[in-house]
Structures are given as structure tokens and as C-alpha cells.
DRENVO-234710 format. One record per residue: z, x negated, y of N, C-alpha, C in turn. Coordinates in Angstrom, 1 decimal, padded with zeros to 4 digits, always signed. Layout:
BEGIN
{n.Z Z n.X X n.Y Y ca.Z Z ca.X X ca.Y Y c.Z Z c.X X c.Y Y}
...
! end
This chain:
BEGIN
{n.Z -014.7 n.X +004.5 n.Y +030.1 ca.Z -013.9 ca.X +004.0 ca.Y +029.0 c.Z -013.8 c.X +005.0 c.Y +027.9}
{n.Z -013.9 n.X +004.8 n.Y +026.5 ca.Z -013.5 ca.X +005.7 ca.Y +025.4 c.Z -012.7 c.X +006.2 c.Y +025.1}
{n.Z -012.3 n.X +007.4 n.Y +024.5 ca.Z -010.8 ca.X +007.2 ca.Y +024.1 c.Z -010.4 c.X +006.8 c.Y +022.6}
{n.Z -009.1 n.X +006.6 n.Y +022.5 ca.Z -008.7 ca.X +005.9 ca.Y +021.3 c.Z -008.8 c.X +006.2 c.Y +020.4}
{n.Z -009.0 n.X +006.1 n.Y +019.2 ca.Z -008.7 ca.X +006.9 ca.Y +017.7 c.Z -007.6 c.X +007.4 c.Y +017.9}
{n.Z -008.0 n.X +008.8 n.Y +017.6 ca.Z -006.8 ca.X +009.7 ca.Y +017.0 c.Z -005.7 c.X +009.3 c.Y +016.0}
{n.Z -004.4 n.X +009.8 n.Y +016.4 ca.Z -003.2 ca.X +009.3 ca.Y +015.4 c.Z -003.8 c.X +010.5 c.Y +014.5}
{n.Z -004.0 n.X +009.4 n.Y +012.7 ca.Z -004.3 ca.X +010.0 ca.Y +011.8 c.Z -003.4 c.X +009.8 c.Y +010.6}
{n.Z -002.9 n.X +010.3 n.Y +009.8 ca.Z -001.2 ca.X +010.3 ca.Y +008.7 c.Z -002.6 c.X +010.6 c.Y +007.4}
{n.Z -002.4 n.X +009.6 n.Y +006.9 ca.Z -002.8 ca.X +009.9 ca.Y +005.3 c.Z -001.9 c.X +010.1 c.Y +003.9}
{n.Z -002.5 n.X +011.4 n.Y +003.7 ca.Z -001.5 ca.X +011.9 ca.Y +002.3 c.Z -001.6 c.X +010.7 c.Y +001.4}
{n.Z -000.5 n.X +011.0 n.Y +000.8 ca.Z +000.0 ca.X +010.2 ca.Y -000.4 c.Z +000.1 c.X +011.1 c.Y -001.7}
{n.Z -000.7 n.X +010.9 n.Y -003.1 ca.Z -000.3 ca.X +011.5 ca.Y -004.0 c.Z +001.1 c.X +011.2 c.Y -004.8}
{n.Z +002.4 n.X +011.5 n.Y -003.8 ca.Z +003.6 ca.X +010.5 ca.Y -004.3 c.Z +004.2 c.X +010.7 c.Y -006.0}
{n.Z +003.9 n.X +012.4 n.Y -006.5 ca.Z +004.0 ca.X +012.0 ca.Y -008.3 c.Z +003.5 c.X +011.0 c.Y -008.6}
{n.Z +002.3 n.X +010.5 n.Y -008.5 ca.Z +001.9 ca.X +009.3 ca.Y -009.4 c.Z +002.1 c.X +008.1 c.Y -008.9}
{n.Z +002.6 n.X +008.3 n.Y -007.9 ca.Z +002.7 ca.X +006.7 ca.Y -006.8 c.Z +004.3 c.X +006.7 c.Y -007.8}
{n.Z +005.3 n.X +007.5 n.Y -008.0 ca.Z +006.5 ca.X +007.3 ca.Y -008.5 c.Z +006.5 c.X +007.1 c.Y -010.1}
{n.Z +005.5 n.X +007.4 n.Y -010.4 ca.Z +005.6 ca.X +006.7 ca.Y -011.8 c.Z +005.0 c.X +005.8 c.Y -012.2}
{n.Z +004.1 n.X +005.6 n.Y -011.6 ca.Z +003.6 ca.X +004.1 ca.Y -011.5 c.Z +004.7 c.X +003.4 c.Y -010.8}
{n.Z +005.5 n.X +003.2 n.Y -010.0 ca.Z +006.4 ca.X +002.6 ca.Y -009.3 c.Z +007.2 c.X +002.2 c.Y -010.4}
{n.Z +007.8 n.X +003.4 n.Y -011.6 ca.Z +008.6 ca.X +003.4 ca.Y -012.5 c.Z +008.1 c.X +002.5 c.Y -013.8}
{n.Z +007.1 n.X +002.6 n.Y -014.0 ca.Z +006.4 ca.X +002.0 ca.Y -015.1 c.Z +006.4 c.X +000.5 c.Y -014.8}
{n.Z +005.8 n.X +000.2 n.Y -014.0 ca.Z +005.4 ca.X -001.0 ca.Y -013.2 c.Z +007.1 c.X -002.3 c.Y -013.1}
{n.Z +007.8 n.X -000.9 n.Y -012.8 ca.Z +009.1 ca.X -001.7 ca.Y -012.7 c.Z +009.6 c.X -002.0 c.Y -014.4}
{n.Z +009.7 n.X -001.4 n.Y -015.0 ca.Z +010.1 ca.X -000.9 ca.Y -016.7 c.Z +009.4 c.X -002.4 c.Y -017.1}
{n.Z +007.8 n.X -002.7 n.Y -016.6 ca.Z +006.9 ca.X -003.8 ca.Y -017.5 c.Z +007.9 c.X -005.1 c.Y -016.6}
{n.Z +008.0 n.X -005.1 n.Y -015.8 ca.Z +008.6 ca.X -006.3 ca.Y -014.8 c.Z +010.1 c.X -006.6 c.Y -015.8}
{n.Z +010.6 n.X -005.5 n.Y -015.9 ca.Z +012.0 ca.X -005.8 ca.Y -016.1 c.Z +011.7 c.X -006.5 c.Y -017.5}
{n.Z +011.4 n.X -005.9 n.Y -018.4 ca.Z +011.0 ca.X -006.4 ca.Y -019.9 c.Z +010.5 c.X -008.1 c.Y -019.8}
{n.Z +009.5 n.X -008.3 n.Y -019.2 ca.Z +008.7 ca.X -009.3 ca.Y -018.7 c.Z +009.8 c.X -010.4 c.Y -018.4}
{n.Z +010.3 n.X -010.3 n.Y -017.4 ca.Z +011.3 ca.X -011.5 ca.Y -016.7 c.Z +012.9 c.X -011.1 c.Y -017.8}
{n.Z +013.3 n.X -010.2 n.Y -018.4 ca.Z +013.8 ca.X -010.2 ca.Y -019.1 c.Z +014.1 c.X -010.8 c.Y -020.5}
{n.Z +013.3 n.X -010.9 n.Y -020.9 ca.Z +013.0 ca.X -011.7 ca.Y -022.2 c.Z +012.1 c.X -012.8 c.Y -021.9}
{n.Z +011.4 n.X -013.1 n.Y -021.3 ca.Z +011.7 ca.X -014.4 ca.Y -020.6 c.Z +012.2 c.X -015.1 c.Y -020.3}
{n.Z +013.3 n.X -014.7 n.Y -019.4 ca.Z +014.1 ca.X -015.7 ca.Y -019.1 c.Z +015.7 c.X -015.6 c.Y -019.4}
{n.Z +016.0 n.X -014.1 n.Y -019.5 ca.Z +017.5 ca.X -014.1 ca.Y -020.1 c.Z +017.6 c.X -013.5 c.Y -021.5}
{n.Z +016.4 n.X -013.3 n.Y -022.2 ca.Z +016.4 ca.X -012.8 ca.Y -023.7 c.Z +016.7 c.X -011.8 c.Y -024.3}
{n.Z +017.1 n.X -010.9 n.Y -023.0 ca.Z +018.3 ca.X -009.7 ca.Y -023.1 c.Z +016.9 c.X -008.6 c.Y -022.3}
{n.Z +015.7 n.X -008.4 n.Y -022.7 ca.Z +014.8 ca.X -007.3 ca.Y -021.9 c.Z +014.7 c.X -006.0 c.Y -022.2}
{n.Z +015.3 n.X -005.4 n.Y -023.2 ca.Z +015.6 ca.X -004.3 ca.Y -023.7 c.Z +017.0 c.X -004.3 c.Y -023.0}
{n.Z +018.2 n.X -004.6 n.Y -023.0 ca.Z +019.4 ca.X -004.0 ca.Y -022.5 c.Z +019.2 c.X -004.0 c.Y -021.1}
{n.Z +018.2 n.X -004.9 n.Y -020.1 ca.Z +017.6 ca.X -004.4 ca.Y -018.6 c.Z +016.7 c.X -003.5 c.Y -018.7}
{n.Z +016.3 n.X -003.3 n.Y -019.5 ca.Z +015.0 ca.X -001.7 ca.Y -019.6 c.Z +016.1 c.X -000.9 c.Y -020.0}
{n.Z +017.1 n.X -000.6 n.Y -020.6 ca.Z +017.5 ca.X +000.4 ca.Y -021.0 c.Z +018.3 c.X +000.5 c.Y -019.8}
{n.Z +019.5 n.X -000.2 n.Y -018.8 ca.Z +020.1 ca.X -000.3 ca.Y -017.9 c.Z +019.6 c.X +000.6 c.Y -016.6}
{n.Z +017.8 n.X +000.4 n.Y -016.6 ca.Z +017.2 ca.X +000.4 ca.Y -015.5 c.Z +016.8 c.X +002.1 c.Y -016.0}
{n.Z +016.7 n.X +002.4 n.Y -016.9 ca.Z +016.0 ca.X +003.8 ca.Y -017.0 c.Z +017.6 c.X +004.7 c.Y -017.0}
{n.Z +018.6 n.X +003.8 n.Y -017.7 ca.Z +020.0 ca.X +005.5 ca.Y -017.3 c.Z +020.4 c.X +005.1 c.Y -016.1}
{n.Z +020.0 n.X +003.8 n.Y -015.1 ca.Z +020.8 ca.X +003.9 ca.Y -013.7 c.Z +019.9 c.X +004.3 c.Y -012.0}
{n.Z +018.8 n.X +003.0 n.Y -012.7 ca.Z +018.0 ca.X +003.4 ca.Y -011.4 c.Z +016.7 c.X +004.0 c.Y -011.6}
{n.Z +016.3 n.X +004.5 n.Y -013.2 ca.Z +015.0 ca.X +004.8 ca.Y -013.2 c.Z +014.6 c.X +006.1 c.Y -012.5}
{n.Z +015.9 n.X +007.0 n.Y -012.8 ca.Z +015.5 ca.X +008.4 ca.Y -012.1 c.Z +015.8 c.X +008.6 c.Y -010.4}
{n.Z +016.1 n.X +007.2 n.Y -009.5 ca.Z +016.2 ca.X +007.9 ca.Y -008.8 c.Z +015.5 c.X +006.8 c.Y -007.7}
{n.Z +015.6 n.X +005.7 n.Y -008.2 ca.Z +014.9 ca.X +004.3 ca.Y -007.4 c.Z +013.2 c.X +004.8 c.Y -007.2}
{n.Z +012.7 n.X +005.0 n.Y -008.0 ca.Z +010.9 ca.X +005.2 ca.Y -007.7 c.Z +010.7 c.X +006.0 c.Y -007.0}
{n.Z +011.3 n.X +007.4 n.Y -007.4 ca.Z +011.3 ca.X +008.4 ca.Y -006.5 c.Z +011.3 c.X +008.4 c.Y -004.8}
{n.Z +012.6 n.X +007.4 n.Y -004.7 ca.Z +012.8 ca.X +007.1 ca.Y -003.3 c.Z +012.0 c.X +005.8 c.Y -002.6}
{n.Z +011.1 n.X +005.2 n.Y -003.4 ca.Z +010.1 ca.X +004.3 ca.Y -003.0 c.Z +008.9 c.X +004.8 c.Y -002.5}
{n.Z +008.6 n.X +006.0 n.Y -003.4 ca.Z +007.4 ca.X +006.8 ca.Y -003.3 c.Z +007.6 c.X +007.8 c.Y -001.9}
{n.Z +008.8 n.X +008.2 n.Y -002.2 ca.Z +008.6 ca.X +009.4 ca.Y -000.8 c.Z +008.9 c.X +008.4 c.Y +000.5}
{n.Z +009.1 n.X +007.2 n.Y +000.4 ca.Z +009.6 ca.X +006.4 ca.Y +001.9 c.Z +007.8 c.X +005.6 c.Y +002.2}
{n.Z +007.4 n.X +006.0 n.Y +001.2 ca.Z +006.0 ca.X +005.4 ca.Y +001.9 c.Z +005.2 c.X +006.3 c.Y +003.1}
{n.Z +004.6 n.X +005.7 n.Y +004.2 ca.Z +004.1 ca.X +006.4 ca.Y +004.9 c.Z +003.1 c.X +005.3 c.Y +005.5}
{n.Z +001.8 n.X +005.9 n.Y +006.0 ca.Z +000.4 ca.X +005.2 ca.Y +006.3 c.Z -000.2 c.X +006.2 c.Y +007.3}
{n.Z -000.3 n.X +005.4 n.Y +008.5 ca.Z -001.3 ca.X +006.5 ca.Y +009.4 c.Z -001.7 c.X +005.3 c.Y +010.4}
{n.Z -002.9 n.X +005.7 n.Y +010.7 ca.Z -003.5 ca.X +005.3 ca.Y +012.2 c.Z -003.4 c.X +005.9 c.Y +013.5}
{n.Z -002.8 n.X +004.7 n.Y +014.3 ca.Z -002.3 ca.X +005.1 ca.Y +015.4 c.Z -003.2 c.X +004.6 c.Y +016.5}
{n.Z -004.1 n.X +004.8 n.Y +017.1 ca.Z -004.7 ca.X +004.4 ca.Y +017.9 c.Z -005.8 c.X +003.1 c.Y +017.8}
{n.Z -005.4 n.X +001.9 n.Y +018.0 ca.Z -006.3 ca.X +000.9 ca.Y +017.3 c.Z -005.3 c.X +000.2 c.Y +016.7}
{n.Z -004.1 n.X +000.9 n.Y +016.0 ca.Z -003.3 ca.X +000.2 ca.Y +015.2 c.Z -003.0 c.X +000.8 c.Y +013.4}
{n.Z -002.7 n.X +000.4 n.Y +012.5 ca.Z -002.9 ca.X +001.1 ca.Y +011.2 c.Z -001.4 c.X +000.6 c.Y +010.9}
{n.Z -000.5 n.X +001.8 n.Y +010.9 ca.Z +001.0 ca.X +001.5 ca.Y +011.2 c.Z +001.7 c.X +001.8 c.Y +009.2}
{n.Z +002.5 n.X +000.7 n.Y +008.8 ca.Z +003.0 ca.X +001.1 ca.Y +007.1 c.Z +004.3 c.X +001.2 c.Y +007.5}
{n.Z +005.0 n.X +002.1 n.Y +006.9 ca.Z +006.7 ca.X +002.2 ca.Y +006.9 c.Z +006.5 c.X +002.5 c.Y +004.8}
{n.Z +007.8 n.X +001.4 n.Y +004.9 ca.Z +008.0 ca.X +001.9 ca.Y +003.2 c.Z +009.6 c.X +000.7 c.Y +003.2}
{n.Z +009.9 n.X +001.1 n.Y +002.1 ca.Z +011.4 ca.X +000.2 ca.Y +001.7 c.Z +012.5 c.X +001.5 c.Y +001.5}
{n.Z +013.6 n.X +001.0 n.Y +000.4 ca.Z +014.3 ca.X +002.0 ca.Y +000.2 c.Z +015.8 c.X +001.3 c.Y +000.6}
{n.Z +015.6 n.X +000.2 n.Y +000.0 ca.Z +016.7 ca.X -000.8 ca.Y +000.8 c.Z +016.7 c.X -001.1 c.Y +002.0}
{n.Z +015.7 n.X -002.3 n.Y +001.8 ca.Z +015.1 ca.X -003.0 ca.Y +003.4 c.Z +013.6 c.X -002.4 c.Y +003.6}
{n.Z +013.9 n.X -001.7 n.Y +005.1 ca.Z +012.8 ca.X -000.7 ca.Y +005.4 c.Z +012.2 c.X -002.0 c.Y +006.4}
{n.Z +010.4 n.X -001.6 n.Y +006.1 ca.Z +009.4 ca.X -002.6 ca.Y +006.5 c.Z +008.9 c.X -001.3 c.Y +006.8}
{n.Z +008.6 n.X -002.1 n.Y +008.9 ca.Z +007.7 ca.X -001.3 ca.Y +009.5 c.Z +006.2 c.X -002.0 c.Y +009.9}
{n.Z +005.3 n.X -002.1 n.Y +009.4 ca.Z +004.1 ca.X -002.9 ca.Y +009.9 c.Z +003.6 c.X -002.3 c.Y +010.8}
{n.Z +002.9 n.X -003.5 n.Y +011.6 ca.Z +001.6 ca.X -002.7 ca.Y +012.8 c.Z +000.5 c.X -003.7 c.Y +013.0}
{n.Z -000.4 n.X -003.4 n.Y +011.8 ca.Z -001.8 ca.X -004.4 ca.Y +011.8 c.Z -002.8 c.X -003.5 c.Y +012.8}
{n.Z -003.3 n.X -004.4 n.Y +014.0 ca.Z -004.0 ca.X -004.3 ca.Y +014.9 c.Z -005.4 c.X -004.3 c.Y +014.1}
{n.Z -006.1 n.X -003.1 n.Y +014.1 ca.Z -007.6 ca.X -003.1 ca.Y +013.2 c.Z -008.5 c.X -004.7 c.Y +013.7}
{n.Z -008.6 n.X -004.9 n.Y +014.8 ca.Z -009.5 ca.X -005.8 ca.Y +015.2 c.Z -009.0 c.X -007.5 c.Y +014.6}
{n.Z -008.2 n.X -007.2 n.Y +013.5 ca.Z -007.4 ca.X -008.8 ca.Y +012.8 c.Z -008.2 c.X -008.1 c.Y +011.4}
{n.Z -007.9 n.X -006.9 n.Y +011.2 ca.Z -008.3 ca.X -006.4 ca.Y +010.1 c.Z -009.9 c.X -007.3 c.Y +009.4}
{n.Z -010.2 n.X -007.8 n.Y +008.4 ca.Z -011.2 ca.X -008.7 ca.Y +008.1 c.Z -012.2 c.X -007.8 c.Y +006.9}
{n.Z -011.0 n.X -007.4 n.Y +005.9 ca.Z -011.4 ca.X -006.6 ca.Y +005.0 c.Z -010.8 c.X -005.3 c.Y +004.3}
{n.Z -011.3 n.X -004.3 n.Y +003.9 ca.Z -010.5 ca.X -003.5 ca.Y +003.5 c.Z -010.9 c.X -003.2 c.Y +001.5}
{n.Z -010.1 n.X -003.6 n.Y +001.0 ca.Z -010.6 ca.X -004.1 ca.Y -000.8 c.Z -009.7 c.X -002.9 c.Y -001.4}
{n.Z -010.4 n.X -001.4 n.Y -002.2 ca.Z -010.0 ca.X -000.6 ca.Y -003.2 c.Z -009.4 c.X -002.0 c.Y -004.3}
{n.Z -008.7 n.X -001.5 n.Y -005.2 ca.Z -007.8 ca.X -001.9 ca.Y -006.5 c.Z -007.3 c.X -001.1 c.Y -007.0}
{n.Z -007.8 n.X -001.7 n.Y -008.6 ca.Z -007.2 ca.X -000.5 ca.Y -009.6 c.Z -006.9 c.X -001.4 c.Y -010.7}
{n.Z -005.9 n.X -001.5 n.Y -011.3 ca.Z -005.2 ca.X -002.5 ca.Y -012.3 c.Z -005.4 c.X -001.6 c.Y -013.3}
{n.Z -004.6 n.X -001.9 n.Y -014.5 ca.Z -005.2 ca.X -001.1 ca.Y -015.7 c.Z -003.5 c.X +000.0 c.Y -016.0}
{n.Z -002.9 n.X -000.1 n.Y -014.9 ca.Z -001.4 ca.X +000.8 ca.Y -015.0 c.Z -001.7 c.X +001.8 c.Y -013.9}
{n.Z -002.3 n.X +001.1 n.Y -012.9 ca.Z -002.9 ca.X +002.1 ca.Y -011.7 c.Z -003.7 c.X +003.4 c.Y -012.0}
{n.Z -004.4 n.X +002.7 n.Y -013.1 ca.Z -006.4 ca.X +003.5 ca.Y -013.2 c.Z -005.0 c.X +004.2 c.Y -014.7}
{n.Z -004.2 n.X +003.7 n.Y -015.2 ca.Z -003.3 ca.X +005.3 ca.Y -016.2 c.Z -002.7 c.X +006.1 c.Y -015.7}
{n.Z -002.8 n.X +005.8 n.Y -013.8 ca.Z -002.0 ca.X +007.0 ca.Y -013.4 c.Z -002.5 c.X +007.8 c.Y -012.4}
{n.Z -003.9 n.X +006.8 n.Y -012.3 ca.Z -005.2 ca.X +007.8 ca.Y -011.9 c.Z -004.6 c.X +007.2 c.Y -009.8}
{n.Z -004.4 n.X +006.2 n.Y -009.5 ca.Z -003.9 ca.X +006.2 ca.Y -008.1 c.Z -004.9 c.X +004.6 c.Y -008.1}
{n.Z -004.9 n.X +004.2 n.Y -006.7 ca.Z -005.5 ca.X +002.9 ca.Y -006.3 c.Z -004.7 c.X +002.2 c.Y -005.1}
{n.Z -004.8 n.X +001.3 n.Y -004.9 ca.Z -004.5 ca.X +000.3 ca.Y -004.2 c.Z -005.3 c.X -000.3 c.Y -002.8}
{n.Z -005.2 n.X +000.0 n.Y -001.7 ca.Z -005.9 ca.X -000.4 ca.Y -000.5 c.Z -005.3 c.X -001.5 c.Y -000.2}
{n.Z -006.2 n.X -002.7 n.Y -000.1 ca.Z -005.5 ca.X -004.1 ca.Y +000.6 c.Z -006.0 c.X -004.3 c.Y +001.6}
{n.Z -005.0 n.X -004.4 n.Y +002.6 ca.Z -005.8 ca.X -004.5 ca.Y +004.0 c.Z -005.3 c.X -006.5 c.Y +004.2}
{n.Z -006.7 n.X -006.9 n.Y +004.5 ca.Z -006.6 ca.X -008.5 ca.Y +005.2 c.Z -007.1 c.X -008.7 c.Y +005.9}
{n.Z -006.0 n.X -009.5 n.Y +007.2 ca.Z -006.1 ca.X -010.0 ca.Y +008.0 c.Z -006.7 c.X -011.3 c.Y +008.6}
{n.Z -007.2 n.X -011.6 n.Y +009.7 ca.Z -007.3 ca.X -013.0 ca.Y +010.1 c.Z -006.5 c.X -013.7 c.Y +010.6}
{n.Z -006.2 n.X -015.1 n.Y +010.1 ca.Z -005.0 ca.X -015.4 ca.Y +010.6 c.Z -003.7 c.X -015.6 c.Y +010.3}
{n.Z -003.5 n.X -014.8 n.Y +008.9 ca.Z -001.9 ca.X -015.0 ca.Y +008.9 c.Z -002.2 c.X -016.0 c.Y +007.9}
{n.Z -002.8 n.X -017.0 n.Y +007.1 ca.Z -002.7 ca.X -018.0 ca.Y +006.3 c.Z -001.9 c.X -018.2 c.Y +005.2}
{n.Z -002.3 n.X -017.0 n.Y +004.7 ca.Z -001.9 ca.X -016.1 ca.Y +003.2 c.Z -002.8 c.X -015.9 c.Y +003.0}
{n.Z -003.1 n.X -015.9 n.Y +001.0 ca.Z -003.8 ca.X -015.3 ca.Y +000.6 c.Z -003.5 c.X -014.0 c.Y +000.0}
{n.Z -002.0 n.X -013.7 n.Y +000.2 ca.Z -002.0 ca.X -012.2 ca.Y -000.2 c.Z -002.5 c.X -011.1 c.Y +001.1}
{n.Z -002.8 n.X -009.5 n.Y +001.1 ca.Z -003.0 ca.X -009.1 ca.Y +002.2 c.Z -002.0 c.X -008.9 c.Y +002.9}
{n.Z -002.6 n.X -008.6 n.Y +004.1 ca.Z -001.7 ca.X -008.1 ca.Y +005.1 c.Z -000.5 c.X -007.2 c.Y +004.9}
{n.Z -001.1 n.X -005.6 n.Y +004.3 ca.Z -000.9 ca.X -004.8 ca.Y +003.8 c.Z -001.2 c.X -004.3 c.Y +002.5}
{n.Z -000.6 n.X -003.0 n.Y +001.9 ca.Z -000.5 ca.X -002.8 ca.Y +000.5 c.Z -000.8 c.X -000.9 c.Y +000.5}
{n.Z -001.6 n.X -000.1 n.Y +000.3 ca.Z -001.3 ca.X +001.3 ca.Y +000.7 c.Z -002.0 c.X +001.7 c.Y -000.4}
{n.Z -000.5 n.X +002.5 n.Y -001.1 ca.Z -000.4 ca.X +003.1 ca.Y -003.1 c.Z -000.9 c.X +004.2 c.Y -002.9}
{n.Z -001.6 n.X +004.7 n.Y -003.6 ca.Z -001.8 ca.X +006.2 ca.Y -004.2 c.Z -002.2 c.X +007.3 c.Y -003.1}
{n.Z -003.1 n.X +006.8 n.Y -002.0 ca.Z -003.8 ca.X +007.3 ca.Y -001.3 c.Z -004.5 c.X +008.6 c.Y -001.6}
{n.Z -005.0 n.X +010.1 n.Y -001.6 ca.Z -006.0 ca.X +010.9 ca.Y -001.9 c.Z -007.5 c.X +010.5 c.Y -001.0}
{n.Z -008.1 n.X +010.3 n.Y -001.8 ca.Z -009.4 ca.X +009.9 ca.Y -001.4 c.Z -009.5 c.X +008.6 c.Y -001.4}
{n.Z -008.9 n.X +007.7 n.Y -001.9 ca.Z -009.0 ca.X +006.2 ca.Y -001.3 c.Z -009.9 c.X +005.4 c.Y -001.0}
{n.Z -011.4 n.X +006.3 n.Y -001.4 ca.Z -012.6 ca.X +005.2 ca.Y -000.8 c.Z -012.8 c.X +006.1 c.Y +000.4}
{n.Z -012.6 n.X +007.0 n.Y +001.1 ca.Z -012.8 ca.X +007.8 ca.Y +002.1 c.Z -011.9 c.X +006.9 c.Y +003.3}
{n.Z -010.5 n.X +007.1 n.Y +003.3 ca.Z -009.7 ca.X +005.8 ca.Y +003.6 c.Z -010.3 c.X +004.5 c.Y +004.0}
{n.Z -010.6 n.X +004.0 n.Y +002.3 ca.Z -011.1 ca.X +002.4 ca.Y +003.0 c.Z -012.3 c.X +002.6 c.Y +003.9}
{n.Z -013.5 n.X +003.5 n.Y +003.9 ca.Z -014.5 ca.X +003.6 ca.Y +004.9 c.Z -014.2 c.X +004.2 c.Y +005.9}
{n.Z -012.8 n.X +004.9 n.Y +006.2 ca.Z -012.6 ca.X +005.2 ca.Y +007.5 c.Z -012.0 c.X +004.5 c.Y +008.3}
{n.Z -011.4 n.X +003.4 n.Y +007.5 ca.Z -010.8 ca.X +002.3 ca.Y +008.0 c.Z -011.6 c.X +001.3 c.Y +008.6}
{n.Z -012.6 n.X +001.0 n.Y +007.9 ca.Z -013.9 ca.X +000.0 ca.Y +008.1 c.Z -014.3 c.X +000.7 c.Y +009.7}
{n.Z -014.6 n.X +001.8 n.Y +009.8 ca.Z -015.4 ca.X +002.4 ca.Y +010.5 c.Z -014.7 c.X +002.5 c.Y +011.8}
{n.Z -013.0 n.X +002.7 n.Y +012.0 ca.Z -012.6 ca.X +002.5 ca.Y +013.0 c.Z -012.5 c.X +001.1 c.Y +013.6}
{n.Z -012.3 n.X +000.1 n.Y +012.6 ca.Z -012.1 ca.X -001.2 ca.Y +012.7 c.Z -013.4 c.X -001.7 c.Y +013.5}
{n.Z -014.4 n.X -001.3 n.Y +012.9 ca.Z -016.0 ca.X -001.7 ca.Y +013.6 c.Z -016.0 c.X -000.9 c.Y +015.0}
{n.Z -015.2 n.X +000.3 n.Y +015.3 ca.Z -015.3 ca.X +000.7 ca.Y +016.8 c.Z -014.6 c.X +000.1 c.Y +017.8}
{n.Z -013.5 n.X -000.3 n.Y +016.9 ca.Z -012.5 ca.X -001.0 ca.Y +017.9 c.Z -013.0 c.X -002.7 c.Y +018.6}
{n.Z -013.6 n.X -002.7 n.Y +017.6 ca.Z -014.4 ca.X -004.5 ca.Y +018.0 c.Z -015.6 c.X -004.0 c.Y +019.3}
{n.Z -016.4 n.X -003.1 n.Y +018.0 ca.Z -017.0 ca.X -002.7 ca.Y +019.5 c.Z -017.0 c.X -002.6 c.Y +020.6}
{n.Z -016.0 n.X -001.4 n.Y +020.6 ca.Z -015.6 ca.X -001.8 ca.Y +022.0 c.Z -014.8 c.X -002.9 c.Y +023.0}
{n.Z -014.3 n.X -003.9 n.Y +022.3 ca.Z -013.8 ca.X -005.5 ca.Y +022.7 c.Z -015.3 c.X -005.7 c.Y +022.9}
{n.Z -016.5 n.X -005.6 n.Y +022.0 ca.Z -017.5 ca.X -006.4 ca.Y +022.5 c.Z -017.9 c.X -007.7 c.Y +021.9}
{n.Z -016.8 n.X -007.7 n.Y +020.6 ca.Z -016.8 ca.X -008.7 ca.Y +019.8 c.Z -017.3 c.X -008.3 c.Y +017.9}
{n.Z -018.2 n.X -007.2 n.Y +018.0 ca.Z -018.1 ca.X -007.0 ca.Y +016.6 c.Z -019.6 c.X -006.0 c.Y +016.7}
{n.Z -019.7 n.X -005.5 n.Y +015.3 ca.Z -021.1 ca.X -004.6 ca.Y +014.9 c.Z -021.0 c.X -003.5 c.Y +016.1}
{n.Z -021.7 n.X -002.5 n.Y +016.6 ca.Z -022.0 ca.X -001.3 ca.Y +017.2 c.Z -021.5 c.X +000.1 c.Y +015.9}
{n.Z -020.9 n.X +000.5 n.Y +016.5 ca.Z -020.4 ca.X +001.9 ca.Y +015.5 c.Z -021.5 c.X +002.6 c.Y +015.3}
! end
């Protein structure tokens, strides 16, 4: 019998994961703001003297991403904390993303999708990764050993 993939913790470049967080939020508030209540400048200005200094910040450092055996475990939430545990062998695809707010802050986007849940958004969401095509191919790579060894997938 093999043994399991190593529990592995992937850094986070959390400066730019938090200002992208902050930015991202700033365009949202504007957006639905003047949209729909007309008033998107007094929520952008609201949001930068109450929660801009301290909400991103605490988004960015509550994120955490590691592989735990044959499982790829997410903790993040500052309010309501979400703990995920996507089992690699559901895992279908692993897709880099770079939006045009992302690629200004120099961070990317790992989408991990599943089989099965009958969504088209992914499973998972993992910001500001260091190395993030290293990541998604190390992800791929465990994912193809773990089938392997089920006996249902490519040879590693």
C-alpha cells in the first residue's frame, strides 16, 4: 500500500490578496450602489472610514489552503467561517484566473471543480497563491495519484 500525500500548507501573498479584497470590494460597493440606491459614493466613502482598513485585512489573513492527505482542505470567512474538504478524486479540473483587478495586483485565482455538485461555479476559490501554476500542477499531479491508486484514473 502507498503512503498518502504529505500535509502540504500553501503560502499566501496576503498584501496583495488584501488589497485586492479592498479594491474589489470599493468597485462592488459603487456598482450596486448607484445602481440600485443612487447613493454609491456615500457607501464607498462609508466603507473606506469604517470597514476599509480593517475588513480586507482580516479576509486575507483568515485565508488558509493546504493538502491534507487525499483531501485539499480551505478555511476562510471573517464573519461566517467556511471550512471546506474537497476530496482530490471529485476534483475534475484545476483552472489558473486572472481578471483585469487581479493581473493590477499581480495575484491569480485557482478554481478548483468538482464532479457532481451541479453547479457551474467551482467547488473552491484559492486568492493569491505564490507560484500559482506550480500549485495548480501540483494539484493535478496529486489528484492523478490519488485516482491511481483507486484504479480509476491516468498512472502518475
Amino acid at each position: 500500500m502507498t503512503e498518502p500525500v504529505q500535509a502540504q500548507e500553501y503560502l499566501i501573498e496576503t498584501d496583495k490578496v488584501c488589497r485586492y479584497f479592498y479594491w474589489r470590494d470599493m468597485l462592488i460597493i459603487l456598482a450596486v450602489g448607484i445602481w440600485v440606491f443612487g447613493i454609491g459614493l456615500v457607501l464607498a466613502v462609508l466603507y473606506v472610514v469604517f470597514l476599509g482598513p480593517w475588513l480586507p485585512r482580516r479576509r486575507a489573513a483568515a485565508l488558509r489552503y493546504w493538502l491534507e492527505g487525499s483531501t485539499l482542505r480551505i478555511d476562510q470567512g471573517v464573519y461566517f467561517l467556511q471550512r471546506k474538504a474537497i476530496p482530490l478524486d471529485r476534483v475534475t479540473d484545476v483552472v489558473l484566473t486572472q481578471g483585469p483587478l487581479m493581473r493590477r495586483f499581480g495575484i491569480w485565482g485557482i478554481h478548483v471543480q468538482t464532479a457532481g455538485t451541479g453547479q457551474p461555479m467551482p467547488e473552491g476559490v484559492l486568492y493569491g497563491l505564490q507560484n500559482a501554476a506550480a500549485v495548480r500542477d501540483g494539484l493535478l499531479a496529486a489528484r492523478d495519484a490519488v485516482t491511481a491508486r483507486e484504479g480509476r484514473g491516468p498512472a502518475a
